[in-house]
Backbone bond lengths (Angstrom), bond angles and torsions (degrees), N, CA, C in turn:
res aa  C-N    CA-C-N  psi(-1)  N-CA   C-N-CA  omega(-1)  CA-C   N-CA-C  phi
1 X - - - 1.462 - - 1.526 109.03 -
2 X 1.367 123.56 133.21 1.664 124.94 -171.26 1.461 74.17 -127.56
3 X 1.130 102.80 150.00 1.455 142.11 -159.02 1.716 133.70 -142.11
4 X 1.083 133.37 70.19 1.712 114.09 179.51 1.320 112.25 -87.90
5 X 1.455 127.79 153.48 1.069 133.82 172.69 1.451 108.03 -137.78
6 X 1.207 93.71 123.41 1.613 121.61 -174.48 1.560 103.32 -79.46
7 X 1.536 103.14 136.97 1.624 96.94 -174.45 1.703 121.99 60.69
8 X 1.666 99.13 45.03 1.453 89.18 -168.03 1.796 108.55 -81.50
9 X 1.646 99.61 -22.93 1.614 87.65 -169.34 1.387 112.32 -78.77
10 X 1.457 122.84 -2.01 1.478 113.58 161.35 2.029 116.30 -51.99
11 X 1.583 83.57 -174.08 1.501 108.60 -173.94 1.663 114.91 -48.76
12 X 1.588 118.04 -59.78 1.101 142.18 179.34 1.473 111.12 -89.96
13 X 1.410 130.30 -36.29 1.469 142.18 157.44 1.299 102.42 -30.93
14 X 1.425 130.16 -51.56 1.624 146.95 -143.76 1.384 101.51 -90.58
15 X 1.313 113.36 -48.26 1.748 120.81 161.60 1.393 118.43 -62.50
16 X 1.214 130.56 -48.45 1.519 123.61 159.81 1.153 119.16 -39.43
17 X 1.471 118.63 -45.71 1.245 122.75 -161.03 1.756 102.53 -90.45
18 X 1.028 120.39 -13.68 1.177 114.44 167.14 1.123 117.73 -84.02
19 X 1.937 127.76 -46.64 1.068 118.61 172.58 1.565 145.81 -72.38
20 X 1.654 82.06 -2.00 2.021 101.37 172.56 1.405 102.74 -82.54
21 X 1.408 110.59 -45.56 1.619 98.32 -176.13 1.497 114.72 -73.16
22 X 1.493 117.78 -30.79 1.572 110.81 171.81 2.038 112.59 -57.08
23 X 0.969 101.18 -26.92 1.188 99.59 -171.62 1.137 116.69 -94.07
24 X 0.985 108.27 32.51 1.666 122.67 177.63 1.700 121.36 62.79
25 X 1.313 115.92 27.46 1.508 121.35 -177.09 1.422 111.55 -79.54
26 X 1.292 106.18 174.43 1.504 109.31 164.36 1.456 116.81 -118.14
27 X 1.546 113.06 96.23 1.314 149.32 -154.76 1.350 123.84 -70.25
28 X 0.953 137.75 94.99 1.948 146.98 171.76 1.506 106.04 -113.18
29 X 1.437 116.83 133.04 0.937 134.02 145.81 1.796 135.97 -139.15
30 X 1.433 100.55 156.87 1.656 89.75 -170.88 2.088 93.17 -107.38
31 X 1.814 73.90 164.93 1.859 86.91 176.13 1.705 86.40 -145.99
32 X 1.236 102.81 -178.20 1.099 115.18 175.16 1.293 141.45 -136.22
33 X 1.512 114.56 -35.11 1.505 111.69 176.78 1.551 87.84 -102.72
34 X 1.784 115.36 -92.26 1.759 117.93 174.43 1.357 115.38 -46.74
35 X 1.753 137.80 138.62 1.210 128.45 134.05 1.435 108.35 -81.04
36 X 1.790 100.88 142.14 0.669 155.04 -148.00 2.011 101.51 -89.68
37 X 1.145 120.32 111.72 1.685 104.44 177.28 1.440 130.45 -21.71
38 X 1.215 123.18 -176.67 1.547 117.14 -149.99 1.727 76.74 -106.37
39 X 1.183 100.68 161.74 1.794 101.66 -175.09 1.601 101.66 -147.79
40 X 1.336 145.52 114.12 1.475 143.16 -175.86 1.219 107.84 -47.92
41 X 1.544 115.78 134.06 1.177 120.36 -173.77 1.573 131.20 54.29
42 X 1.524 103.00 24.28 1.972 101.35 -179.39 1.555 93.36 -126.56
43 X 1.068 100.02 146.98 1.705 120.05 -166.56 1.650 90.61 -121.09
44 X 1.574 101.27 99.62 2.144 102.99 159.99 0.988 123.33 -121.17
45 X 1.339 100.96 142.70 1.497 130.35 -169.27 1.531 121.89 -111.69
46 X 1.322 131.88 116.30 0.806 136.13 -158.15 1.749 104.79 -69.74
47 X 1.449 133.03 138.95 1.877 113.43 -165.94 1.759 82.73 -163.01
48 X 1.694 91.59 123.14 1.587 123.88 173.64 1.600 97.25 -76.28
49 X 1.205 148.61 162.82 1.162 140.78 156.35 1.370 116.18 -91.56
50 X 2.031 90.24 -46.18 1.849 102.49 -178.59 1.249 100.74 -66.27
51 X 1.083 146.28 24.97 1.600 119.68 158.08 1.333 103.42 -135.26
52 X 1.358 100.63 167.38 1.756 122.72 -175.19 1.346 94.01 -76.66
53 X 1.033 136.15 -60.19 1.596 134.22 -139.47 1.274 129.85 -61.38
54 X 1.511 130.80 -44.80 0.995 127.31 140.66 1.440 163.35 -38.90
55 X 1.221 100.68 -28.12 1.508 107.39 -170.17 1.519 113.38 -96.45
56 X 1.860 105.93 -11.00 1.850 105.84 173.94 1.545 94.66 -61.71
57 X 1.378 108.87 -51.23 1.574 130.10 -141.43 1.332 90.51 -62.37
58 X 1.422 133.87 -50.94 1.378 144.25 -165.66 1.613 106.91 -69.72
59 X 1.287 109.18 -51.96 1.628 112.46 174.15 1.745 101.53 -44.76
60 X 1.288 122.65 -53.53 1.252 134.10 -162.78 1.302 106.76 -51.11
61 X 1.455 110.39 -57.44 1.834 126.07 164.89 1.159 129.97 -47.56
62 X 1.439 114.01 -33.30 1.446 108.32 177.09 1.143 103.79 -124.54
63 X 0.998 146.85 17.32 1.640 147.72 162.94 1.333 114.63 36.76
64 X 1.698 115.17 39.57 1.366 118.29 178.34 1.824 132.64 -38.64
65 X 1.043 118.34 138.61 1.365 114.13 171.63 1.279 124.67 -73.89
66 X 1.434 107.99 -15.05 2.001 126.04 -153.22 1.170 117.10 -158.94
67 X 1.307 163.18 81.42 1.396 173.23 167.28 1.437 105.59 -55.63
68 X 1.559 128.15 91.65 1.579 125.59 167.10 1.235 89.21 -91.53
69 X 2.166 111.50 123.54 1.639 114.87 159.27 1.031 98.50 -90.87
70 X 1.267 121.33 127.40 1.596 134.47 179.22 1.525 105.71 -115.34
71 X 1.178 100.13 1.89 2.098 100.77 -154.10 2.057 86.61 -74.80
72 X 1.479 84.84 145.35 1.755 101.15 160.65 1.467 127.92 -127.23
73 X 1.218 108.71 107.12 1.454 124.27 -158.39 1.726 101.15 -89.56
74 X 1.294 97.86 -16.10 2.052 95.04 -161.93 1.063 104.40 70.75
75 X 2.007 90.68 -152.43 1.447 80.90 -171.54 2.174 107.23 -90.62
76 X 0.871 114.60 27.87 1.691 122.78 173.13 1.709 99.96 -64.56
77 X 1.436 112.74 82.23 1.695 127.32 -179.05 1.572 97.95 -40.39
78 X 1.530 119.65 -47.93 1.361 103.31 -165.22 1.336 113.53 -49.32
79 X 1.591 98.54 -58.03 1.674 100.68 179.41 1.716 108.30 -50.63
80 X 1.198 110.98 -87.15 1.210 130.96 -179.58 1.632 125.96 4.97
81 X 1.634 106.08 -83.92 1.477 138.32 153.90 0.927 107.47 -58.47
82 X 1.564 116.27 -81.80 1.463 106.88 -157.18 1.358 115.35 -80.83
83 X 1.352 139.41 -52.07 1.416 130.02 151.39 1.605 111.51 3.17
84 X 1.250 109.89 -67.44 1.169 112.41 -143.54 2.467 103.09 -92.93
85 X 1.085 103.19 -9.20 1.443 134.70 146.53 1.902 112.54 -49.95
86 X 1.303 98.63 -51.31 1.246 115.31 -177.95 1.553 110.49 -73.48
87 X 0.918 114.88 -69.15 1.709 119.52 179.13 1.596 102.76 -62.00
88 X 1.461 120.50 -25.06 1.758 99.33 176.55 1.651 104.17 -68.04
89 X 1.112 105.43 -67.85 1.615 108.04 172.78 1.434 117.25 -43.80
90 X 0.994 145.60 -46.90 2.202 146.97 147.06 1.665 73.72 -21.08
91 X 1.516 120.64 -84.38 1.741 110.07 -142.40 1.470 99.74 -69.01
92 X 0.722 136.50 10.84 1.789 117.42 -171.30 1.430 103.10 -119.51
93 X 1.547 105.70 -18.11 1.756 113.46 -175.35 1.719 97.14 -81.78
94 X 0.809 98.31 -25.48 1.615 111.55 -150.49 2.139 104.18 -103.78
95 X 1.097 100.81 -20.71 1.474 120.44 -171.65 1.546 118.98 65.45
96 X 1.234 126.46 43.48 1.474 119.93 -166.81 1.696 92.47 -108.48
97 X 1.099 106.85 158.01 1.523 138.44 162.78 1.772 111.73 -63.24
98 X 1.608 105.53 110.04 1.386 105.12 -178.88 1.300 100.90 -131.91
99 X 1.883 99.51 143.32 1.587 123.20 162.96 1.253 104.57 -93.59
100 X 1.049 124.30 144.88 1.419 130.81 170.02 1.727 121.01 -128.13
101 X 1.573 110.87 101.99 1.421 121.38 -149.59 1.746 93.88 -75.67
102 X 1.049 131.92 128.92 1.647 140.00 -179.51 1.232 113.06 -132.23
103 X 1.082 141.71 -174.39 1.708 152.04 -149.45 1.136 128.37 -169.25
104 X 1.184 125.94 144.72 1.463 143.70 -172.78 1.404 106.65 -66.55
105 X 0.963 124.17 -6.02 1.556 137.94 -171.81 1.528 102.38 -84.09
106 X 1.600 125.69 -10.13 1.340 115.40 -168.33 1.654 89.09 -103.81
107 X 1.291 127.21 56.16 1.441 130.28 -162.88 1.588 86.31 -145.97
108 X 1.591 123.18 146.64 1.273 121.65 150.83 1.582 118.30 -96.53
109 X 1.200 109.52 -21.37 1.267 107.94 175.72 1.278 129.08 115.95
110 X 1.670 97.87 -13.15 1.657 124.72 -176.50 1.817 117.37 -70.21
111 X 1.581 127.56 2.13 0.954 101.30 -179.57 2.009 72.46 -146.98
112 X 0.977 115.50 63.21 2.025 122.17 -165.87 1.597 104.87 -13.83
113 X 1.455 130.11 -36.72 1.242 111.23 -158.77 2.182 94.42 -99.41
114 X 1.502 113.38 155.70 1.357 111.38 -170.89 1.593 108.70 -134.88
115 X 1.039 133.38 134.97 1.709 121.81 -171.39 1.976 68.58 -126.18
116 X 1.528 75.11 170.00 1.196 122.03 -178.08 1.958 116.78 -52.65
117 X 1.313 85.89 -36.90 1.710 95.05 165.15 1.681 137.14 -103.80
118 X 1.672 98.07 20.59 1.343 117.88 178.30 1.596 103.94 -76.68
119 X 1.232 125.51 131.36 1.489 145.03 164.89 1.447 110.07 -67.37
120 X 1.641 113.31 122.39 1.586 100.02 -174.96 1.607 99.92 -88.97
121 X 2.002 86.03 154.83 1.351 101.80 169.32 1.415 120.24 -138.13
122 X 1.791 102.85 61.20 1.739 105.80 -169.04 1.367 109.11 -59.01
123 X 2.083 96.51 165.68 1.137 96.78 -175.86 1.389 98.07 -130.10
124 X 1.767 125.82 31.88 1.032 118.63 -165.10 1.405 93.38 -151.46
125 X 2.042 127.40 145.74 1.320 118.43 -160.14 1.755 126.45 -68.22
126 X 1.143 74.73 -11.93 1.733 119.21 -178.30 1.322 98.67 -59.54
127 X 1.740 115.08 -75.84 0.975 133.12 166.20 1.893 132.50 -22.69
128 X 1.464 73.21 -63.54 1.746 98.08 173.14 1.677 123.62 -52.96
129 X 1.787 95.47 -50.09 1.405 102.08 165.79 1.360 135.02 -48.20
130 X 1.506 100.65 -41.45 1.531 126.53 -171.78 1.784 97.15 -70.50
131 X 0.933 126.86 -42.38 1.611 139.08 -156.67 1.815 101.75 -87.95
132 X 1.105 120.97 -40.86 1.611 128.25 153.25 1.289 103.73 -76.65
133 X 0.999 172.19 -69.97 0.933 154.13 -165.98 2.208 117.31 -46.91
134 X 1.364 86.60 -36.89 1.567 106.42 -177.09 1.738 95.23 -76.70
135 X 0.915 142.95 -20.63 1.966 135.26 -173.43 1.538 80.39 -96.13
136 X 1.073 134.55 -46.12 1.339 129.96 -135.03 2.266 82.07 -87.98
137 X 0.789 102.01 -71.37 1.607 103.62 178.59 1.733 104.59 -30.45
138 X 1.256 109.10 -57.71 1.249 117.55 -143.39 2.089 97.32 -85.64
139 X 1.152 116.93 -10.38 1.812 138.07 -167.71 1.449 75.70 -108.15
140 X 1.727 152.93 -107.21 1.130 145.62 -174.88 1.321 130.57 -35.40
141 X 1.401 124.58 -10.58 1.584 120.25 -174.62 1.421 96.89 -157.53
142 X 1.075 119.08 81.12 1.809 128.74 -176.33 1.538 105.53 -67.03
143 X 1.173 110.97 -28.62 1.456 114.69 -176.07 1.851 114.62 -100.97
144 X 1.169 99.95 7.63 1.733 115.10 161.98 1.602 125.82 -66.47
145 X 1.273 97.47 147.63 1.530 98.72 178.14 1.917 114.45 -92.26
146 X 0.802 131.44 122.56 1.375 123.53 175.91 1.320 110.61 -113.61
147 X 1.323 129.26 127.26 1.525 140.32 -157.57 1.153 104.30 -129.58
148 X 1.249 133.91 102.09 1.350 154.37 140.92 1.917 112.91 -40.55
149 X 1.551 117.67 128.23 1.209 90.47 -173.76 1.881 74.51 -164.73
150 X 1.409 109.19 165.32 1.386 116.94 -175.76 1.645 113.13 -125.28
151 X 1.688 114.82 -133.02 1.641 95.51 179.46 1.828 120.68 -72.33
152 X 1.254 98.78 144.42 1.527 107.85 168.19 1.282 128.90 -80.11
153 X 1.285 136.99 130.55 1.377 119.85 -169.44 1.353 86.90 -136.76
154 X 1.179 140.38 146.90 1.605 157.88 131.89 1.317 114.17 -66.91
155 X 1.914 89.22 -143.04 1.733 113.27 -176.12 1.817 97.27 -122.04
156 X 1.233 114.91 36.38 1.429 117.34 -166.61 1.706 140.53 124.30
157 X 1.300 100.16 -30.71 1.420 121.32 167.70 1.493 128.87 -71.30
158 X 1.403 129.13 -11.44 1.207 123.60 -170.14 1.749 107.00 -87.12
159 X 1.097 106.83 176.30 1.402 107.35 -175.65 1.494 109.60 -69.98
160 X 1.364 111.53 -61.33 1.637 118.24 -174.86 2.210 96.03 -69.48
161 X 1.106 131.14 -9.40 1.643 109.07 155.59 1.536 114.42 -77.74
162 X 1.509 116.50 -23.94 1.670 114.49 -173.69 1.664 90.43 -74.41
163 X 1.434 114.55 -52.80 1.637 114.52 177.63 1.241 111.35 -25.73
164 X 1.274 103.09 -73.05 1.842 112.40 -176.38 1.149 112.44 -34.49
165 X 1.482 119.83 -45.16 2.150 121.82 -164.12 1.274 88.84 -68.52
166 X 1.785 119.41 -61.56 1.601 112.74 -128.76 2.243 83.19 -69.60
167 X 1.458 114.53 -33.88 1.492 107.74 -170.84 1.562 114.56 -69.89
168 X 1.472 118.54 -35.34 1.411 117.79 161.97 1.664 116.36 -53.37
169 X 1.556 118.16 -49.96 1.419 122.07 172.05 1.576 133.45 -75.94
170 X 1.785 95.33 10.55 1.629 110.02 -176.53 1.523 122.01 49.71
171 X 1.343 91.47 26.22 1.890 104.76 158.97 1.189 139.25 -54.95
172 X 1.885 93.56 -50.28 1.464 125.18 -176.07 1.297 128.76 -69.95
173 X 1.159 168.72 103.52 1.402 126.10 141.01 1.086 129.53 -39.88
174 X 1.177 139.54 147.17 1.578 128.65 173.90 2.033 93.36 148.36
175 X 1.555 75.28 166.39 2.093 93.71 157.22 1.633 110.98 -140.32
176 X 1.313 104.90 160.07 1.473 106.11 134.15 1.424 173.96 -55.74
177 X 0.630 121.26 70.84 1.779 118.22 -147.98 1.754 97.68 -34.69
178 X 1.541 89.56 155.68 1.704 104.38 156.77 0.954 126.13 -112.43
179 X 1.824 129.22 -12.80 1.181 150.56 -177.38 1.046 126.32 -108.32
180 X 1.372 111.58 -6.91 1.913 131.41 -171.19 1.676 89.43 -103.43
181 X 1.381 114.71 88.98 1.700 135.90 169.97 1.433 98.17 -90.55
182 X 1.669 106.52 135.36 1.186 114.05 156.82 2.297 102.95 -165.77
183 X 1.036 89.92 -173.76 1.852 93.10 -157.88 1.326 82.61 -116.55
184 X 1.155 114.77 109.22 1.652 129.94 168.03 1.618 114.46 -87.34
185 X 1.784 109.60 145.61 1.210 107.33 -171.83 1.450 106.28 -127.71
186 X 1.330 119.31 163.47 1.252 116.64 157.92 1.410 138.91 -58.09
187 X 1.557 133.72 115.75 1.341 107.87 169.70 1.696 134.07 -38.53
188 X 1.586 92.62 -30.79 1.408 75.35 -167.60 1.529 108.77 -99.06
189 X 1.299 125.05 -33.78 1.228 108.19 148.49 1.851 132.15 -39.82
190 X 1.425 128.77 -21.17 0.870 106.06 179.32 1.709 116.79 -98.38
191 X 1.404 103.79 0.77 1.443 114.03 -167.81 1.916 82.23 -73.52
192 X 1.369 106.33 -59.14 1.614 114.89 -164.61 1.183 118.55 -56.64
193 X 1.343 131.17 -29.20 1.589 133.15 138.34 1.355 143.01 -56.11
194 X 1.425 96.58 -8.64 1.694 110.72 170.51 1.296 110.99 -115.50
195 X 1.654 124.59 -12.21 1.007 119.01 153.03 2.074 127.91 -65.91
196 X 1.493 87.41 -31.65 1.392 93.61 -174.36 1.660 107.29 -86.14
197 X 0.917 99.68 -18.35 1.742 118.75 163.34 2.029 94.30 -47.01
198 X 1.181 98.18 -64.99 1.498 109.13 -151.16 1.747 99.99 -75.41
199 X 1.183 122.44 8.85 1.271 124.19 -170.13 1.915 104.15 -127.67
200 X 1.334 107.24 7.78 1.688 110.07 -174.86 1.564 87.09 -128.79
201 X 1.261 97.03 168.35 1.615 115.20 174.14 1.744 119.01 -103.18
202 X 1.596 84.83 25.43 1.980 101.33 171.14 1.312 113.14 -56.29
203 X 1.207 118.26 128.10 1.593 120.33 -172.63 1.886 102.91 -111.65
204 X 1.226 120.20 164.20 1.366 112.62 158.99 1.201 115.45 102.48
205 X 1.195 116.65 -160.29 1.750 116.34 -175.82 1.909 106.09 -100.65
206 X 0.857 126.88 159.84 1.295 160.23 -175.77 1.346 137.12 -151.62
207 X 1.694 108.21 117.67 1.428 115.36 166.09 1.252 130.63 -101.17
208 X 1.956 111.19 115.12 1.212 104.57 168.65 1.148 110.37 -129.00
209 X 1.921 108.06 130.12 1.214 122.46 160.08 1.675 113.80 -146.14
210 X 0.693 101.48 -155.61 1.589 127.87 171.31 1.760 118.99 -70.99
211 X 1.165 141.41 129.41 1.792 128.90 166.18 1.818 111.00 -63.96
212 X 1.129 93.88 -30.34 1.488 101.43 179.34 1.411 130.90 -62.04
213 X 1.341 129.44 83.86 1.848 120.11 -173.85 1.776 108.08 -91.07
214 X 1.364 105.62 131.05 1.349 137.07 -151.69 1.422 121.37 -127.39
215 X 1.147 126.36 107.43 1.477 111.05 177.79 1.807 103.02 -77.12
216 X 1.641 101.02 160.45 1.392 95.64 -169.46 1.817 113.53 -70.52
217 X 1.150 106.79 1.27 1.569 104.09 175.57 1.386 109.29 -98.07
218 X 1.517 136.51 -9.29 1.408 113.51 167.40 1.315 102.73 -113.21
219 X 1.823 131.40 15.09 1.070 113.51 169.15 2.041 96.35 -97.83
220 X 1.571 118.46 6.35 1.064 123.46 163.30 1.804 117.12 -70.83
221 X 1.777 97.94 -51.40 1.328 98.07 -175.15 1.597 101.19 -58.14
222 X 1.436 124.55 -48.51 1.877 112.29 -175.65 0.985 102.35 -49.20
223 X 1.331 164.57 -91.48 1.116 153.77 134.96 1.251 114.63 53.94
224 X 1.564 115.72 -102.25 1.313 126.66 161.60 1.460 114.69 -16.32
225 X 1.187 114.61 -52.90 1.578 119.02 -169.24 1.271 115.12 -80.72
226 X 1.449 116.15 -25.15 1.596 111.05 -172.10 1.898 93.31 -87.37
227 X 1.268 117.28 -31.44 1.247 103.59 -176.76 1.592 121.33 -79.94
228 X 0.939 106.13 8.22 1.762 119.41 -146.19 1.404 145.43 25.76
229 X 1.470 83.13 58.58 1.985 100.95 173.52 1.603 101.67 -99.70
230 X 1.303 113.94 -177.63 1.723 141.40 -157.48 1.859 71.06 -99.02
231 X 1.317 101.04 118.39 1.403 124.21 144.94 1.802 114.19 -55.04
232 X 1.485 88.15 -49.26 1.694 108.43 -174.52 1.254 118.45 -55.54
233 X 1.358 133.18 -24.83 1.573 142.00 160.12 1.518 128.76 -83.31
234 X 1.584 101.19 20.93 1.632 113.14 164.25 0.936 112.35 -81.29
235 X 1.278 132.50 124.16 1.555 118.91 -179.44 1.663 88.07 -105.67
236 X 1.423 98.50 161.46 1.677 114.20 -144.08 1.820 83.92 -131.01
237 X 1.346 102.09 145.97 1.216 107.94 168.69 1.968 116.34 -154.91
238 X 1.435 124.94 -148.73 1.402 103.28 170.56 1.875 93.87 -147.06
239 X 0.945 102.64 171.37 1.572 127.64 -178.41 1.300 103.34 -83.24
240 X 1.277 113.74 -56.98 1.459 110.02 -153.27 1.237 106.41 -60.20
241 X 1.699 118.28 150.54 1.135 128.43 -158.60 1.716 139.76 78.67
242 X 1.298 81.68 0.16 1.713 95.54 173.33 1.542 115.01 -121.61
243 X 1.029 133.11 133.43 1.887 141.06 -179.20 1.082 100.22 -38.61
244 X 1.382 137.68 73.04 1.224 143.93 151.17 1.629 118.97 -152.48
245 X 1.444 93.93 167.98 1.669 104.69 176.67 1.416 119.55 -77.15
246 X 0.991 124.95 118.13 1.547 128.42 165.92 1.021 127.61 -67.89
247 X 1.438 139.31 -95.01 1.466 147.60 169.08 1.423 114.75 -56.55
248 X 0.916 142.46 104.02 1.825 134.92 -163.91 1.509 90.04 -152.83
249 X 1.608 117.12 117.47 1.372 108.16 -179.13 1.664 100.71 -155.36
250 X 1.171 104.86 107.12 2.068 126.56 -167.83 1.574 88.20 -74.57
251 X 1.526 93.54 130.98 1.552 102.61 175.20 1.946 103.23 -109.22
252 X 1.206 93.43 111.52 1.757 96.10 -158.40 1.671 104.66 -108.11
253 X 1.604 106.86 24.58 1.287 110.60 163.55 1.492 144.13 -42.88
254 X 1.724 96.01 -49.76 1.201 111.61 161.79 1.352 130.53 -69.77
255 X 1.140 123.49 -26.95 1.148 131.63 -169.75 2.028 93.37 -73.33
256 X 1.529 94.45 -63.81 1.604 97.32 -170.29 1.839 117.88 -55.68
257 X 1.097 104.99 8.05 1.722 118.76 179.88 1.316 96.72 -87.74
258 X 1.581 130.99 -21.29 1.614 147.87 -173.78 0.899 109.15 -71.75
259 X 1.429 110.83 -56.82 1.406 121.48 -150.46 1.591 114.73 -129.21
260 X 1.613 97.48 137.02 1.470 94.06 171.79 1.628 114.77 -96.37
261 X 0.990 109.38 71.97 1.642 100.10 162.27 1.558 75.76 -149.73
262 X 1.764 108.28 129.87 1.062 130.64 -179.36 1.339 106.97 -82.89
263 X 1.336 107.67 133.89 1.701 128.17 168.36 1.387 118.81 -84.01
264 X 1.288 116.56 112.63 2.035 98.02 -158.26 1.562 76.17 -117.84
265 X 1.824 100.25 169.59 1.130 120.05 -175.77 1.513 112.30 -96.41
266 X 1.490 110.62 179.16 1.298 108.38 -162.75 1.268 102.48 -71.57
267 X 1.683 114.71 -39.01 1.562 130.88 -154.47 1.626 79.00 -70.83
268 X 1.277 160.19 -10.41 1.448 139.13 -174.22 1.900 84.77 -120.95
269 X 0.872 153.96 -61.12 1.295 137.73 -145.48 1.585 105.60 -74.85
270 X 1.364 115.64 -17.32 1.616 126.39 -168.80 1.546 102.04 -111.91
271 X 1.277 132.07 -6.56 1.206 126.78 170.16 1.950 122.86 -46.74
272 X 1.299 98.81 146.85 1.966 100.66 -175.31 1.486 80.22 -67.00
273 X 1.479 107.59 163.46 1.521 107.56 150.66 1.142 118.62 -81.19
C-alpha cells in the first residue's frame, strides 16, 4: 500500500503518518512551512497548497494508491477550499483513492444533533471553507471518502490539552465555554478509521467522532483530572454571542456500524486510571 498524506506534519497528519509507516506502508507525506524530524521509512515533501505546480509533479513521483487530506488551512480559503479543490482533481487525474478530512464546523448549530446526511449551513469562514471544499471533493471524486470529524484530543498534544495546562497554570488568558458542545474524538482512534477508510472502496460522507457530547469546559475538567491539575482554576465562560456555533453534535452511529475500528468517547478515553 503507497500512501500520501496531506498535512502530515499537523496534529492528526502525525498519527497517520505514524500509523502508515508502522503498518508496514509505503509512506509520503507533505508539510509546509517547518520539516518535520526524520521518521523511519517516511518520505517528506515539502507541498504549497496555493499553487498548482506541485502536487501533479509529486503524484507522478510517488504513484500513491490513497491520498489522506489531512491539511488544516482554517479559515485561509486558499488552503482550505481551494487547496483542497486541488488535491481532489491531483486524485481523480491521477486515479488514486481519496479521504477527505472535514469538520463539524460546516454545522451552525441550529438543529444540535447532525447525521451523516445533514446539508451544511456554517456560520463561520472557517466553516464556510470547510463546506466548499466538501461539494467540491465530493462533485470531483464521487468515489471519495469525506470524513466529518470534530475536537481532537490525544495524550497531551492537541491544542485544547495545551489550553487546559497554560489555563490551569495561569498562563493563558482565555475561558472555557459551557455552551460550546461538541463530541470529541481520539487522535488515534480517528487516524485508524481514516486509515481504514483509505483502504475500502467506501464512498460518501462519514462521521467520525466520539458518542460523548461535551461542552469545552467539562471536556477541560477530564483533562484536568487525568493529568492531575486543579479542575478548580478553569475559568468558565459562554459562547453565546460570539460568530460561532454552539451546540454542534455529529451523530456517527451510522458510520461506526461500517467500521471496525471503534470510536470511543471522551468520558472512556479521558478517564483517571
Amino acid at each position: 500500500m503507497r500512501i500520501l498524506v496531506v498535512g502530515g506534519s499537523g496534529f492528526l497528519g502525525t498519527e497517520l503518518v505514524r500509523r502508515a509507516s508502522a503498518a508496514g506502508w509505503t509512506t509520503a507525506a507533505t508539510y509546509c512551512s517547518a520539516r518535520p524530524g526524520s521518521a523511519p521509512g517516511v518520505a517528506w515533501h515539502r507541498l504549497d497548497l496555493r499553487t498548482d505546480a506541485q502536487l501533479g509533479d509529486l503524484l507522478v513521483e510517488l504513484e500513491p494508491d490513497a491520498i489522506v487530506n489531512a491539511t488544516s488551512g482554517l479559515s485561509d480559503w486558499a488552503v482550505t477550499a481551494d487547496g483542497s479543490v486541488r488535491v481532489a482533481l491531483a486524485a481523480a487525474r491521477h486515479g488514486c483513492r481519496l479521504v477527505h478530512v472535514s469538520s463539524d464546523a460546516v454545522f451552525s448549530g441550529s438543529r444540535i444533533s447532525y447525521d451523516e446526511s445533514c446539508l451544511p449551513d456554517p456560520v463561520t469562514p472557517y466553516g464556510a471553507a470547510k463546506a466548499a471544499a466538501e461539494t467540491a471533493v465530493r462533485l470531483l471524486t464521487p468515489a471519495a471518502a469525506v470524513a466529518r470529524t470534530s475536537l481532537i484530543i490525544g495524550e497531551g498534544g492537541s491544542a485544547h490539552e495545551r489550553m487546559v495546562h497554560e489555563l490551569a497554570a495561569g498562563t493563558h488568558d482565555g475561558v472555557l465555554f459551557t455552551d460550546v458542545v461538541r463530541c470529541p474524538v481520539h487522535v488515534q482512534d480517528l487516524a485508524a478509521a481514516l486509515l481504514e477508510l483509505a483502504v475500502s472502496d467506501r464512498a460518501g460522507m462519514f462521521h467520525l467522532t466520539g458518542p460523548d457530547a461535551l461542552s469545552r469546559h467539562e471536556l477541560g475538567v477530564l483533562i484536568a483530572r487525568r493529568d492531575g491539575l486543579d479542575a478548580s482554576r478553569l475559568p468558565t465562560g459562554r459562547g453565546e454571542g460570539n460568530a460561532m456555533a454552539l451546540d454542534v453534535r455529529l451523530d456517527s452511529r451510522t458510520t461506526q456500524e461500517l467500521l471496525g475500528t471503534r470510536l470511543r468517547g471522551a468520558r472512556e478515553f479521558l478517564q483517571v486510571p
